[in-house]
N, C-alpha and C positions, 0 to 999 in steps of 0.2 A: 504494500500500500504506500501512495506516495507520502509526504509529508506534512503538504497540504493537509491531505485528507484526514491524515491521524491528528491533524492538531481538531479538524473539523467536529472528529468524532468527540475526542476528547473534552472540547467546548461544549459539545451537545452533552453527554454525560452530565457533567459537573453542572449545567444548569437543570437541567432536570432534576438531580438530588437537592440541589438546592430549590428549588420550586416545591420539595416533598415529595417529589414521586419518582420510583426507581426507573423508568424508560417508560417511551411514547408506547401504545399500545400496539404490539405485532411486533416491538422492538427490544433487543437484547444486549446489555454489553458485556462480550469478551476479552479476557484479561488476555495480555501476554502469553503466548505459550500455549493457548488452547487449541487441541486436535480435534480437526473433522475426521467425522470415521464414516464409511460407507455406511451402515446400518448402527442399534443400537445399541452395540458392544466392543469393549475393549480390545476382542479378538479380530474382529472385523477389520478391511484395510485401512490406511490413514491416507486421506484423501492432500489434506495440505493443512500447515499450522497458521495459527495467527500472529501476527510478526510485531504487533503494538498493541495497545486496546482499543478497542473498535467496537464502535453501533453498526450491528448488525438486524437484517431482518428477521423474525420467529414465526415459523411454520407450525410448528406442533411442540408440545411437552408430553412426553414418557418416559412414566418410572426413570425418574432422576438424569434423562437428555432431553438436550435442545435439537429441533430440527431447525437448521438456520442456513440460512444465503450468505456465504462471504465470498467477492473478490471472483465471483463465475462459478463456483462450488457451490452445492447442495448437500450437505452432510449433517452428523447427527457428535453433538460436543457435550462431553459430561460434565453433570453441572459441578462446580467447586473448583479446587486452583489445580491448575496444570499438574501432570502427574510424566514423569520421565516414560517411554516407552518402555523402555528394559527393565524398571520397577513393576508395568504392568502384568509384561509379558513373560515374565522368566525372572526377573531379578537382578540385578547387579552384583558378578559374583569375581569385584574386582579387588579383593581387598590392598587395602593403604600398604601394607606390608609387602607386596609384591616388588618396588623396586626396594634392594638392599644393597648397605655399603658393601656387603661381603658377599655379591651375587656369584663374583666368577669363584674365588675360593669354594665356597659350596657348590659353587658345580666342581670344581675340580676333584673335590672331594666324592661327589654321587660317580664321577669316572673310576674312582678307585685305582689300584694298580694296571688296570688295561690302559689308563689314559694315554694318552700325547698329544703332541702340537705337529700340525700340520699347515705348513703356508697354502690361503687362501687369497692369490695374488697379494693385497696390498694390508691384508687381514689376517687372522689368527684363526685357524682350526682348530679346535679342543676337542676330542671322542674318542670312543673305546670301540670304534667300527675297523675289523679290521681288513674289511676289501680295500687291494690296493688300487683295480683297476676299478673302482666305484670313485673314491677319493679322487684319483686322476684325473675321471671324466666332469666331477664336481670343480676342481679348479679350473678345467680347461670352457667350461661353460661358463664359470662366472666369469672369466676374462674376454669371453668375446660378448657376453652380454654388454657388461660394462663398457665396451667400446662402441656399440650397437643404439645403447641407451643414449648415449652422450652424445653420436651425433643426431637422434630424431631432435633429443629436446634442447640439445644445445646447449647444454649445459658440463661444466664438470667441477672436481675437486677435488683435491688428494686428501686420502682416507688420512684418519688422525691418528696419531697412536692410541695403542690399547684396543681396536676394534676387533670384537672377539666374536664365535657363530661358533653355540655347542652342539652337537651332530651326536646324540645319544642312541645307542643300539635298542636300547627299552624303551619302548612308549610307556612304561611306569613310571622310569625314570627322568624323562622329558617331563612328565606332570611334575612329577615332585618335584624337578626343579623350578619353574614357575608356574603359578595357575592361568596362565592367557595364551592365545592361539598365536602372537605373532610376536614384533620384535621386543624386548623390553631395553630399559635404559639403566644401565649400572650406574657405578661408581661416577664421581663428577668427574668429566671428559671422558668418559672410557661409553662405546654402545656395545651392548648385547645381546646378542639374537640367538633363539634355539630349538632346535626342532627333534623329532628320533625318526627311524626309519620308519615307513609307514608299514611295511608289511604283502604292499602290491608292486614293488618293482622296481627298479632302477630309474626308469622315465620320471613317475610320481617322486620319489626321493629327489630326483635332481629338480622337479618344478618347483620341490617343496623347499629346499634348500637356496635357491634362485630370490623365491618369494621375501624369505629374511633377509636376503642379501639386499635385494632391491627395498628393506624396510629399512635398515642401517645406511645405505646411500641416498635416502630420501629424506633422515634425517642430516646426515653430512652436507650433502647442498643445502637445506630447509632449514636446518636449525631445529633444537627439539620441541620447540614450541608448531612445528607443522600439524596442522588439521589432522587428525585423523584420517576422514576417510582420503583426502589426498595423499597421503601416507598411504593405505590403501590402496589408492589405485595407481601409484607409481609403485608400487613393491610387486602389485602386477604386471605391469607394463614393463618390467624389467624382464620377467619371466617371458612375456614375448617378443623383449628385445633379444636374447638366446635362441628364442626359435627362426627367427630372423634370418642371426649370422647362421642355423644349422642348415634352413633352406640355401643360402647361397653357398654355402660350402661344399651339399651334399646332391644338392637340386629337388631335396625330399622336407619333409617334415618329422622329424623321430620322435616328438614330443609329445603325449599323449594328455589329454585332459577331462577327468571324470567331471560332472555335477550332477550331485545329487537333489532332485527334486525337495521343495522344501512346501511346507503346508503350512508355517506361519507366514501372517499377515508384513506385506510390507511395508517399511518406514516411507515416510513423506521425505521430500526433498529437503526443506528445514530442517528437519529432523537426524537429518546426514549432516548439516552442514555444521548442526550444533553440536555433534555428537562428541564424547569425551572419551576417554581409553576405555571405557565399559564399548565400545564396539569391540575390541580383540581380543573380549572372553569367547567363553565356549559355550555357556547356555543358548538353546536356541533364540532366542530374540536378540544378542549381540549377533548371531550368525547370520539371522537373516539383516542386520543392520550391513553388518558388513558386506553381503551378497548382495544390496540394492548399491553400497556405494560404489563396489566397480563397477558396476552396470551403470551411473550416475554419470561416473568417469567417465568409461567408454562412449557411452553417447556425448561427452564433451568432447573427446580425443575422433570421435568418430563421424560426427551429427555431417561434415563438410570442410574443407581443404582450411577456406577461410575462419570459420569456426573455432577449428584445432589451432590458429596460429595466433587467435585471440586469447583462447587459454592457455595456451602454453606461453603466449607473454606475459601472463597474470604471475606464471608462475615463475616466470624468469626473473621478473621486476622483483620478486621477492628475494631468489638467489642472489643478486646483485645488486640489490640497494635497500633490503629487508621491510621494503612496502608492505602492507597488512597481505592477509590473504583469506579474508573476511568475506561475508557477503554483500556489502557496500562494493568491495572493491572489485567483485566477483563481476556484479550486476553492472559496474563502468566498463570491465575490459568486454563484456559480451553485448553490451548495447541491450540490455534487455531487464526489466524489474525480474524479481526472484517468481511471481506468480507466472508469466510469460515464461520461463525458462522451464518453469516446471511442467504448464501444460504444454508444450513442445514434447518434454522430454518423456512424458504418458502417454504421446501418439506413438512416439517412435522405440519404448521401451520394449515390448515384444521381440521388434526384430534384431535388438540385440541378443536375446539368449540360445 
């Protein structure tokens, strides 16, 4: 909503309460933060949030939702104050303890005696895996990823010291070392990323491995303050920057990639944009957050030629002179408000998956 309008709305509100009475009749004001939902429940999909407070139109009242008109949308918002998705859906199961001073030591210690270090081009391999022709092909792919990635987006930087990526034979012991599905952030200046074998193959261990790679190099150019899901979807997008240099190497694709249909409701656009490290748990409603935001991505990196090189200036301006990467600033490099952007990206979100 423009600015105008929310001061409009706003005006309207406050003289209504001060006249005595809570909104014009047929009319409703939503707080900050309130989610449309296709129908009326929680589970149901989020249509789009409210980005200010705003007078809105009301259609119907049941059991405890609004049916209301906001901004081209028809949807159904529970009454009381905003409630984070992931508390609704599953939980936040991200606890505060998760980054530790002593992250790599305790993992060095779940290695036990199998451990070693292995160079990961310009980074630190830590694991107890001891294929060597597995290892090999993980170096050899992150390095041409990384030369892959750098010239789409244009971007680069040399890794810092301490940049570590634990490679655990146990998926037990993957868990036990952090509870979240992607990269974490150690010790100050030092990033850590960690994953265990998945169990289905070399391909998948090498995407999966790729994946943390490109979450460690998205915070090196970004800073650790980068968005989440753009963090996401560059830790992607590294992954097929590797399958890239494989086609031109090989003239083939060897990269395989599973997704597993998902039957929770997905996040709104807002709702990506706001999102905080509760996207890279592993409850399903962090999973499906995180499943819409590359998909968010890809429709930005994808939507058209032009398009792509408005975002990815957004995101270079940020590498390079640490400009916000907000949705203020979102909404200038693409020419388009956040509600435009969205219903754009709900025509054409299908034929991304």
């Amino acid at each position: 909503m423009a600015p105008a309008s929310r001061s409009l709305a706003g005006l309207l509100v406050a003289a209504l309460i001060l006249a005595g009475g809570s909104a014009a009749a047929g009319h409703v004001a939503l707080p900050a933060g309130a989610r449309l939902h296709l129908a009326p429940d929680v589970s149901s999909p989020a249509l789009t949030m409210v980005d200010d407070e705003t007078l809105v139109e009301l259609i119907e009242r049941k059991e405890g939702w609004l049916l209301v008109r906001y901004d081209g949308f028809r949807g159904w918002v529970r009454e009381g104050p905003p409630t984070p998705l992931v508390d609704v859906r599953g939980g936040r199961n991200v606890p505060k303890e998760w980054v530790s001073q002593d992250l790599i030591a305790h993992g060095r210690s779940l290695l036990r005696e199998r451990g070693r270090e292995v160079r990961l081009g310009e980074r630190t391999l830590l694991t107890d895996v001891s294929d060597e022709v597995l290892l090999d092909d993980l170096a050899q792919a992150a390095a041409a990823a990384k030369v892959v990635f750098e010239k789409i987006w244009e971007m680069s930087r040399a890794v810092p010291p301490g940049s570590v990526v634990f490679l655990f034979a146990s998926a037990e012991t993957g868990r036990e070392f952090a509870p979240v599905a992607c990269g974490v952030a150690g010790p100050s200046g030092v990033r850590v990323a960690a994953l265990s074998l998945s169990g289905e193959g070399k391909d998948q261990d090498r995407d999966r491995l790729l994946h943390q790679v490109g979450h460690l190099y998205a915070r090196d150019l970004l800073g650790d303050g980068v968005p989440p899901w753009i963090e996401e979807g560059l830790a992607t997008h590294f992954v097929t920057s590797a399958r890239i240099a494989e086609r031109r190497l090989f003239g083939k694709q060897q990269f395989s990639s599973k997704r597993t249909p998902s039957t929770t409701p997905s996040p709104s656009v807002p709702e990506i944009l706001a999102a905080g490290v509760e996207i890279f748990g592993r409850e399903p409603a962090a999973e499906a957050l995180r499943r819409e935001a590359v998909l968010f991505f890809r429709y930005l990196t994808e939507d058209s030629w032009k398009s792509f090189r408005a975002f990815k200036g957004f995101v270079r301006d940020h590498a390079l002179s640490g400009a916000p990467l907000d949705t203020p600033a979102l909404e200038e490099a693409l020419r388009k408000d956040l509600p435009s952007i969205e219903r754009r990206y709900l025509a054409a979100r299908e034929g991304l998956r």
